[in-house]
C-alpha positions as CSV (number, residue, x, y, z in Angstrom):
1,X,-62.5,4.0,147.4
2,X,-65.7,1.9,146.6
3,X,-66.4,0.9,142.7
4,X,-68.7,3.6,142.3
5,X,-66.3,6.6,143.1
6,X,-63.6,4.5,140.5
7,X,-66.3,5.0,138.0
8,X,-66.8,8.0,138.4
9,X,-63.5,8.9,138.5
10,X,-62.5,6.7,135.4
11,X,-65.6,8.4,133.8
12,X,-63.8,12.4,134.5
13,X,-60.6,11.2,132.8
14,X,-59.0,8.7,135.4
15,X,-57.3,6.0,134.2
16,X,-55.6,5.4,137.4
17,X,-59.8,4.6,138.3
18,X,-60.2,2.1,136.0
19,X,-57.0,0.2,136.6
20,X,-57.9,0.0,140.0
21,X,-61.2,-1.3,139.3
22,X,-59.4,-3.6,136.6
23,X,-57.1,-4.9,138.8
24,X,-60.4,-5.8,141.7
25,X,-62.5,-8.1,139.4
26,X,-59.5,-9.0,136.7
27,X,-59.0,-12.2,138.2
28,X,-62.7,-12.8,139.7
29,X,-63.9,-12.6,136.0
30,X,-61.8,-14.7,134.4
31,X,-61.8,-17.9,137.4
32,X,-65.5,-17.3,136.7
33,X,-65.5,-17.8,133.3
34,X,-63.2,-20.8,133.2
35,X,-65.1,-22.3,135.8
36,X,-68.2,-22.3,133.5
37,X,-67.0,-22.9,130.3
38,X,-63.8,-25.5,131.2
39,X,-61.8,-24.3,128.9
40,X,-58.7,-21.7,129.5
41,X,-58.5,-20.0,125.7
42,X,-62.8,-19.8,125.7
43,X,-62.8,-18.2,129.5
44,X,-60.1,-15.6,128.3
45,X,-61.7,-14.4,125.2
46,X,-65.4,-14.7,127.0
47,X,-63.6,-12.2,129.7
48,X,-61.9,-10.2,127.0
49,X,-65.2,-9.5,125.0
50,X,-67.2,-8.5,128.2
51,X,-64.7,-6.0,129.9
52,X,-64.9,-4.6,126.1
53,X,-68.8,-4.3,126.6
54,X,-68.2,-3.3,129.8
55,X,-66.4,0.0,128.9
56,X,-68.6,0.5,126.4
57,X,-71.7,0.3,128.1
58,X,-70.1,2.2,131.5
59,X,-71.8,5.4,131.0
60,X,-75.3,4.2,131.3
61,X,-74.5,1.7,135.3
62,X,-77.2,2.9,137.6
63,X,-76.3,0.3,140.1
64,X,-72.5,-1.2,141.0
65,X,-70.5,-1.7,138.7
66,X,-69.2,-4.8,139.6
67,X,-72.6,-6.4,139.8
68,X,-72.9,-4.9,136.4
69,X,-69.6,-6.5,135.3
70,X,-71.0,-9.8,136.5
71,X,-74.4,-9.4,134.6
72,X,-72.5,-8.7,131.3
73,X,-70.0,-11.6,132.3
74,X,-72.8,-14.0,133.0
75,X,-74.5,-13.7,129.8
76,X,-71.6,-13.8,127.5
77,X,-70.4,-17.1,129.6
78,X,-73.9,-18.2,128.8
79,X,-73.9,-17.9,125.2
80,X,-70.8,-18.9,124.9
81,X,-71.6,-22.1,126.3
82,X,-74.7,-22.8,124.9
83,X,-72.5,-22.5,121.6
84,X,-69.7,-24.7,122.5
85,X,-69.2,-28.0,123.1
86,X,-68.2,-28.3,126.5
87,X,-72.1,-28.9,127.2
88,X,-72.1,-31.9,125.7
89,X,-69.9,-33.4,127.9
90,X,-66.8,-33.4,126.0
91,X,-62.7,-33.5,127.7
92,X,-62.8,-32.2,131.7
93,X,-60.6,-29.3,131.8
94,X,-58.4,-30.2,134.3
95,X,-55.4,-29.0,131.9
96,X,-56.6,-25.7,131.9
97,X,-57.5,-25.4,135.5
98,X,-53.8,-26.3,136.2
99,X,-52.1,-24.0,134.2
100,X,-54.0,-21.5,135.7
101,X,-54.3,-22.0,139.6
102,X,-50.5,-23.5,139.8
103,X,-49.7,-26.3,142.0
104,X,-52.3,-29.0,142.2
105,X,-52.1,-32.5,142.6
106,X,-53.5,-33.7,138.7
107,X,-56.0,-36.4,139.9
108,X,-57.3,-34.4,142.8
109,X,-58.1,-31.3,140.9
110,X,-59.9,-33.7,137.7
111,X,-61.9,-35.1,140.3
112,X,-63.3,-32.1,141.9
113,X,-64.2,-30.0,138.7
114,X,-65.3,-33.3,136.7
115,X,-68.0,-33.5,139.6
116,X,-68.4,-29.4,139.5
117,X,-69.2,-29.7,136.1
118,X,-72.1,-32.3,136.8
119,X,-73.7,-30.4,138.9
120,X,-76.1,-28.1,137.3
121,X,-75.6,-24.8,135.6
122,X,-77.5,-22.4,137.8
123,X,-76.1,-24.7,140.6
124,X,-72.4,-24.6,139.0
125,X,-72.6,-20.6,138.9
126,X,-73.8,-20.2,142.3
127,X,-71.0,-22.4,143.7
128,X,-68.5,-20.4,141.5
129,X,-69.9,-17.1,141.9
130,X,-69.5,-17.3,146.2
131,X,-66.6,-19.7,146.7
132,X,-64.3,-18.4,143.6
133,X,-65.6,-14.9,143.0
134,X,-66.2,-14.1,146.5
135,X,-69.8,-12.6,145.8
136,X,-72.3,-12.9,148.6
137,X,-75.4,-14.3,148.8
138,X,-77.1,-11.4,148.8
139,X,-74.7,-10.2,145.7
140,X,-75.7,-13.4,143.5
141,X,-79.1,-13.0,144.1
142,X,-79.1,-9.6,142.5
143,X,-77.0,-11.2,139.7
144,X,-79.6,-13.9,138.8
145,X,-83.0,-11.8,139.9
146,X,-83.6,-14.4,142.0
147,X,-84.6,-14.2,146.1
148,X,-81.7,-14.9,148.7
149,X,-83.3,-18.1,149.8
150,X,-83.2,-19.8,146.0
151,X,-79.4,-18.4,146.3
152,X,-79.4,-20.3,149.7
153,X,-80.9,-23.3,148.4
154,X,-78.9,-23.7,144.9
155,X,-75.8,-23.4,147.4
156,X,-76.7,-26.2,149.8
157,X,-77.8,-28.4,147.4
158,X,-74.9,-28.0,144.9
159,X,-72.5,-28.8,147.9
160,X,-74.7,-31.8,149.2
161,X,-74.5,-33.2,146.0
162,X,-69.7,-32.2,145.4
163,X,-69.7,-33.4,149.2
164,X,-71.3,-36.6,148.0
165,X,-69.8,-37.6,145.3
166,X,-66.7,-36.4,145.9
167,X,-67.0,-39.2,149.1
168,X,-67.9,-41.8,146.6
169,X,-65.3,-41.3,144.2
170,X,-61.9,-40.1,146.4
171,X,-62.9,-41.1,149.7
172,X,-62.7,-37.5,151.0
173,X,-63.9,-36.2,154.0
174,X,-65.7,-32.8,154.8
């Protein structure tokens, strides 16, 4: 069943619906979020207010819904983040990061997202959006009202730039 028909479904009375969509971009939302903003408490209450606006606003999604998700997502993780600190270059969130995705070697996971988080934002979200949330190209492009190509382009040049410096500073290879 595609996001649409959950809607829809949700929207006739169908709980069932919207735990199923729930249960899709649950996780999608929040690795987003945490990716951004680098810190595990901000990213949960950032995901938290936007499924809220989400269900709120559900009535009035012309297009998909999780593209719709994403959009309100986006701009909460983008106040948020003006607002915060983390912009400023404050404490890497490795600790965060670790509780959350489990088993990673300490020094290798600071090393990849302190060089993630100096890439920048629009760059950051791109490289978030299709490696972590699993969007297309063609699907981010939509998010940020931007053509395919400056998707394409963001991407390359964001991963030039990991690939890089990630050389420089660990010695890894591609």
């Amino acid at each position: 069943m595609n996001d649409r028909e959950l809607i829809k479904q949700y929207l006739n009375g169908s709980d069932n619906a919207f735990d199923l969509f729930y249960k899709k971009y649950k996780d999608k939302v929040f690795r987003y979020a945490l990716g951004v903003l680098c810190d595990y408490t901000q990213a949960e209450e950032v995901a938290a207010i936007s499924w809220k606006k989400f269900v709120e606003k559900v009535e009035t999604i012309n297009g998909e819904p999780g593209g719709y998700l994403f959009a309100i997502l986006r701009s909460k993780v983008l106040d948020s983040f003006r607002c915060s600190s983390i912009n400023k270059g404050d404490d890497v969130c490795t600790d965060d990061l670790e509780a959350y995705v489990g088993n990673i070697d300490h020094a290798e996971l600071e090393i990849v997202f302190e060089e993630l988080r100096a890439l920048p934002l629009l760059q950051r979200e791109v490289v978030l959006l299709k490696h972590i949330g699993g969007y297309t190209v063609n699907e981010i492009a939509s998010l940020h009202d931007v053509s395919n190509e400056t998707v394409k382009s963001r991407l390359r040049y964001a991963l030039e730039k990991l690939r890089c410096r990630l050389r420089l500073v660990g010695g890894y290879d591609d």
